[in-house]
BAFI-3210 file (N, C-alpha, C; in Angstrom, 3 decimals, decimal comma, padded with zeros to 6 digits):
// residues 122
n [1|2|3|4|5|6|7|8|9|10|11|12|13|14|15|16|17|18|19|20|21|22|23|24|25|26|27|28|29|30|31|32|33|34|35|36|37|38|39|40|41|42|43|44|45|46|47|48|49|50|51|52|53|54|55|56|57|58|59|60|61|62|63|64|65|66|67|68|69|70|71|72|73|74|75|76|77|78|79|80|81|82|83|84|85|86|87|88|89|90|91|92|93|94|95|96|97|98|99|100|101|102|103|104|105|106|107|108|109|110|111|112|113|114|115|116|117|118|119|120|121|122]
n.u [-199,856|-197,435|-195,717|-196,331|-195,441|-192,282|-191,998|-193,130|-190,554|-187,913|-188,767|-188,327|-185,712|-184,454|-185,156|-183,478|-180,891|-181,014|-179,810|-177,161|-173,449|-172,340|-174,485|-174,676|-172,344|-172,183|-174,664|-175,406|-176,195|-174,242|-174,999|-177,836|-179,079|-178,336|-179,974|-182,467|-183,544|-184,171|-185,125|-187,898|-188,758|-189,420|-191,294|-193,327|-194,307|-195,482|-194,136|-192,197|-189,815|-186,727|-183,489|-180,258|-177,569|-174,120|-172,718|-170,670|-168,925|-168,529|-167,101|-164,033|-161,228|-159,580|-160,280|-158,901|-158,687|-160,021|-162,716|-165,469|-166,399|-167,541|-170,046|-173,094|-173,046|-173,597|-173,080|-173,357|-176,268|-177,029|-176,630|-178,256|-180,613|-180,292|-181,032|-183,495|-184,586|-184,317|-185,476|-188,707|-188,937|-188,819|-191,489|-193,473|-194,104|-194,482|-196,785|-196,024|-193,534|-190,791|-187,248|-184,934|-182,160|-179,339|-176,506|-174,075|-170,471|-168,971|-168,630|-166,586|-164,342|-164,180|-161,988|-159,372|-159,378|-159,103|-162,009|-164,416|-167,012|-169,306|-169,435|-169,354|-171,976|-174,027]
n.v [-132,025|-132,118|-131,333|-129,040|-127,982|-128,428|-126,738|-124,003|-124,083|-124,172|-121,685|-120,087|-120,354|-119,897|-116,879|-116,477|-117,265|-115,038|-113,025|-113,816|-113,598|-114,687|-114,710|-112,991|-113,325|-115,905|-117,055|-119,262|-121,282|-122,492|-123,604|-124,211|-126,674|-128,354|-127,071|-127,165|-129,457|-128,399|-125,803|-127,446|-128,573|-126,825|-125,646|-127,803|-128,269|-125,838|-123,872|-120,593|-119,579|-119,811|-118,346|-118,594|-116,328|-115,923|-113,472|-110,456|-110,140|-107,966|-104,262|-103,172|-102,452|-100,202|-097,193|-095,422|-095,679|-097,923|-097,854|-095,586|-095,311|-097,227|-097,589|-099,178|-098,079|-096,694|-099,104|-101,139|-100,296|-100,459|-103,423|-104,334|-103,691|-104,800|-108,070|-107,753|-107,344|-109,844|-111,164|-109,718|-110,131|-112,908|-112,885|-112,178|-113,892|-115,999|-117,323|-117,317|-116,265|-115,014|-115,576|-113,651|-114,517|-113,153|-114,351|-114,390|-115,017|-113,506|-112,799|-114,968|-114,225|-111,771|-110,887|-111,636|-109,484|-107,083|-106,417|-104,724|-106,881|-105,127|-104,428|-106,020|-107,636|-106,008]
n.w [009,118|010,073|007,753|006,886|009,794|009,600|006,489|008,079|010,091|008,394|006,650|009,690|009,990|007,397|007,624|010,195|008,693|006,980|008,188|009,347|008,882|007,095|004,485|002,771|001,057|000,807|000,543|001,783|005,200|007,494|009,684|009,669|008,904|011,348|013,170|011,825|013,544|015,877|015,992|014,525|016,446|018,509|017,075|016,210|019,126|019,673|020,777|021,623|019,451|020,723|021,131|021,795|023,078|023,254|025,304|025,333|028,499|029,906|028,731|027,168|029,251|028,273|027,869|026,466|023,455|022,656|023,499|024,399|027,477|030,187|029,944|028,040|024,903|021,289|019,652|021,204|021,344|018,232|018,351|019,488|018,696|016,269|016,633|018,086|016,013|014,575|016,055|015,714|013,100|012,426|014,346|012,781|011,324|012,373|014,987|017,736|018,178|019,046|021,205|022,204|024,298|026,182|027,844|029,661|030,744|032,024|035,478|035,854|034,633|034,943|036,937|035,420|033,733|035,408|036,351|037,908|039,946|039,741|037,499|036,157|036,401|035,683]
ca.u [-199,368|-196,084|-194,888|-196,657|-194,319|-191,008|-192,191|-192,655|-189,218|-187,129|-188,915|-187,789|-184,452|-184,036|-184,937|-181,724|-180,452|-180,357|-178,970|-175,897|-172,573|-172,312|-175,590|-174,485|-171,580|-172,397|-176,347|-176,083|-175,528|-174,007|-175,429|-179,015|-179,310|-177,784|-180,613|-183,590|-184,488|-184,499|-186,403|-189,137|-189,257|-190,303|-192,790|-193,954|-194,707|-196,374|-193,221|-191,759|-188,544|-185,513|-182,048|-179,165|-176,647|-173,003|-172,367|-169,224|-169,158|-167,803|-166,491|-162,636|-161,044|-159,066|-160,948|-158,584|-158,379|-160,937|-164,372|-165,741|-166,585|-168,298|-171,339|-173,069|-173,212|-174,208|-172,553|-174,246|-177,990|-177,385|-176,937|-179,569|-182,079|-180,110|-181,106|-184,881|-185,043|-184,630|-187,199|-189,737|-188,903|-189,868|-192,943|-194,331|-194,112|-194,832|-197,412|-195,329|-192,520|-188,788|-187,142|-183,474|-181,405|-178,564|-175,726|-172,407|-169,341|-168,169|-167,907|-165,210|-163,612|-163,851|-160,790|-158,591|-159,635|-159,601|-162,935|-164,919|-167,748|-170,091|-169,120|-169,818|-173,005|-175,036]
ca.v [-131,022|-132,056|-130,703|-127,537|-127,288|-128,679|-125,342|-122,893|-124,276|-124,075|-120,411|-119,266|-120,696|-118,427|-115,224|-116,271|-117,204|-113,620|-112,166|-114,105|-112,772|-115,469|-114,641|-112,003|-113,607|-117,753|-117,117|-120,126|-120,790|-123,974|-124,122|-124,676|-127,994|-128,761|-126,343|-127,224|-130,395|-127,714|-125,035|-128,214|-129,318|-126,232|-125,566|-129,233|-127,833|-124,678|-122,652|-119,622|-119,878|-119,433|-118,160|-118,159|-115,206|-115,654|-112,185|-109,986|-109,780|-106,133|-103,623|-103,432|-101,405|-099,666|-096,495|-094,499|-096,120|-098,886|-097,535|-093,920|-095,872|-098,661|-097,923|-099,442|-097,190|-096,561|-100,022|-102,379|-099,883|-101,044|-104,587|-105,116|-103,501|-106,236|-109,062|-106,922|-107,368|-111,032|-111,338|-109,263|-111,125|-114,328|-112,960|-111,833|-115,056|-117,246|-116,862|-117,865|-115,766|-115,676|-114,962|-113,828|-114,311|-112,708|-114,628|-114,075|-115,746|-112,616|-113,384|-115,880|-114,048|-110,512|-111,086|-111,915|-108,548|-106,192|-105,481|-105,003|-107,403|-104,253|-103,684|-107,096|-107,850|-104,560]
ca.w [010,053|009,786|006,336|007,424|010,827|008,672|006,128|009,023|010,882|006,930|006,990|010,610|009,573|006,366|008,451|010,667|007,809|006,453|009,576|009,140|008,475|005,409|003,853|001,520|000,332|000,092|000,372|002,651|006,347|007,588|010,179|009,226|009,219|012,520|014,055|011,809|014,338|017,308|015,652|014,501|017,692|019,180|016,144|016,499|020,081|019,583|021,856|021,167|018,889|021,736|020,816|022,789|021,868|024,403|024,705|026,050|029,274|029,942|027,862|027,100|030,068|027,596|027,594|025,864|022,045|022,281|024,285|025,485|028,812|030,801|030,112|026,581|023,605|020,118|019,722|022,189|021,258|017,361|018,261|020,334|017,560|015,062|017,332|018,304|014,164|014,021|016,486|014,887|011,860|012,968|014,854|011,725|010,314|013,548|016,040|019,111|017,771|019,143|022,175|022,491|025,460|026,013|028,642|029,808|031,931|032,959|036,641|035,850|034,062|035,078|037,579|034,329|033,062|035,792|035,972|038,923|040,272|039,974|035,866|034,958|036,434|034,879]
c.u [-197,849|-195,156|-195,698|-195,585|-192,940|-191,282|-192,096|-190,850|-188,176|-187,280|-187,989|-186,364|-184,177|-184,025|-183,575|-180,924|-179,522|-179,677|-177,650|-174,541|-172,262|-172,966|-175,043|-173,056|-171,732|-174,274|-176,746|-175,563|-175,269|-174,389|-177,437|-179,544|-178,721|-178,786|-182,018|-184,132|-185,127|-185,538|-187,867|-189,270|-190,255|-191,606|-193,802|-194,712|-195,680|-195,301|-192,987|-190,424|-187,515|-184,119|-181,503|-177,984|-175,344|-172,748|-171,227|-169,477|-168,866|-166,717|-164,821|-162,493|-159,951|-160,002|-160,255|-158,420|-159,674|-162,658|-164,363|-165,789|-166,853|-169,725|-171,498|-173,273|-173,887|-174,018|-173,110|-176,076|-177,813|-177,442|-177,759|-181,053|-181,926|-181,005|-183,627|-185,431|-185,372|-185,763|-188,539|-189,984|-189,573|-191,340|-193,697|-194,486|-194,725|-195,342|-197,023|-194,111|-191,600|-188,396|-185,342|-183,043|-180,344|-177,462|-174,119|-171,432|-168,730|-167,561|-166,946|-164,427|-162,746|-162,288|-159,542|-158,840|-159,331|-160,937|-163,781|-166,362|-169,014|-170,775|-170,070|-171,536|-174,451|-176,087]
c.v [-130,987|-131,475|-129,257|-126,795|-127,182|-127,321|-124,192|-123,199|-123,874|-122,433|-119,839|-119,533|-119,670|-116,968|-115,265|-116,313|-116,328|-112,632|-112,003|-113,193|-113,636|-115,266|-113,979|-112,640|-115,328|-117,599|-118,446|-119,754|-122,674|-124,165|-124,411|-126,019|-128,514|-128,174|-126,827|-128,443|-129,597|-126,769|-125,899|-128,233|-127,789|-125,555|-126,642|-128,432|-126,421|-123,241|-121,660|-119,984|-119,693|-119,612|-117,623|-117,319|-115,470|-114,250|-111,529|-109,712|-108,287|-105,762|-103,467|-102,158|-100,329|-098,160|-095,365|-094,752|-097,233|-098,569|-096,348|-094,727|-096,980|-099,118|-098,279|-097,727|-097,394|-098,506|-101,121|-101,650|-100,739|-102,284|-105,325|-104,998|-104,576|-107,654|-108,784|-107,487|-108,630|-111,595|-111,209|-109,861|-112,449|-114,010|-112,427|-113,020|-116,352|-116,188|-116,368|-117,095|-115,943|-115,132|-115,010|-113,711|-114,434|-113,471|-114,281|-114,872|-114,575|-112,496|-114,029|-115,126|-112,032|-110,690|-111,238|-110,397|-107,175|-105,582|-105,620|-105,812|-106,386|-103,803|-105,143|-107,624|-106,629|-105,098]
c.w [010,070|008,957|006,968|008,351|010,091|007,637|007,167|009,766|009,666|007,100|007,944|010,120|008,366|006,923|009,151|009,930|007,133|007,162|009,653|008,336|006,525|004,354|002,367|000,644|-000,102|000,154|001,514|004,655|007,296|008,408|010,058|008,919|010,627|013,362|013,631|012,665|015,275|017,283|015,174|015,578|018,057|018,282|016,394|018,014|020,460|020,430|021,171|020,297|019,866|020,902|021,921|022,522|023,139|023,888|025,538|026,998|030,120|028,357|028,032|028,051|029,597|026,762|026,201|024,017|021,785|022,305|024,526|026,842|029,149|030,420|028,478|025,765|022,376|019,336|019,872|021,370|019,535|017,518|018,586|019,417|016,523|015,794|017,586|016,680|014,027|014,558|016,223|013,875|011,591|013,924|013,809|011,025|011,350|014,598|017,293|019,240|018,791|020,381|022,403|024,085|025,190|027,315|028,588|030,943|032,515|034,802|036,899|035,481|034,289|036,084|036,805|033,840|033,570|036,169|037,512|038,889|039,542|038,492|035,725|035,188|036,680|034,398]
res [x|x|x|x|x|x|x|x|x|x|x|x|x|x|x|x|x|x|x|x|x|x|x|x|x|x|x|x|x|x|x|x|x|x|x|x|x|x|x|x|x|x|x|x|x|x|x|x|x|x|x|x|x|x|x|x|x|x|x|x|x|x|x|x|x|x|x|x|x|x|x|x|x|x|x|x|x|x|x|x|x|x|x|x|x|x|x|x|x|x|x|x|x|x|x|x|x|x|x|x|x|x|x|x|x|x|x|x|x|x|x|x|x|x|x|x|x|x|x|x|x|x]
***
């Protein structure tokens, strides 16, 4: 059972793998060994795969050159289908398949930014 989970965990690992910004140019991804204990474990366990993504906490308040607005866009909708992808990816390959979560510090930080209480926690 073991070389079975260690195969599926190597697997889910190549799907992130290919996600990577490195992929296409070194084929590898350094971090892949630093993760395959975490992804066994939760194979060993039968869980879902869990990824943690830190993500921006508001949009730049620089509407006029950087953003159309506050609200997400074409921008934030493709990244979330990139992320939607790796998931799918690994649930085609694993039962238990994957689960992204998305966090942010923005509360700390919105005050450094300008941004109101109201923006950052959308």
């Amino acid at each position: 059972m073991g070389s079975l989970n260690d195969a599926k965990a190597r697997e889910i690992l190549h799907i992130i793998d290919k996600y990577g910004l490195n992929y296409e140019r070194t084929g590898s991804w350094d971090g892949f060994d630093t993760f395959l204990p975490v992804v066994q474990g939760q194979v060993d366990r039968g869980e879902s795969i869990k990824m943690l993504l830190p993500g921006f906490p508001f949009k730049s308040p620089n509407n006029r050159t950087k953003v159309l607005g506050v609200l997400p866009d074409l921008g934030e909708e493709l990244a979330l289908k990139h992320l939607d992808g790796i998931a799918s990816a690994i649930e085609a390959v694993y039962e238990h398949g994957a689960e992204v979560h998305i966090t942010s510090d923005g509360l700390v930080y919105n005050g450094n930014f300008v941004q109101p209480d109201h923006r950052t926690s959308c």
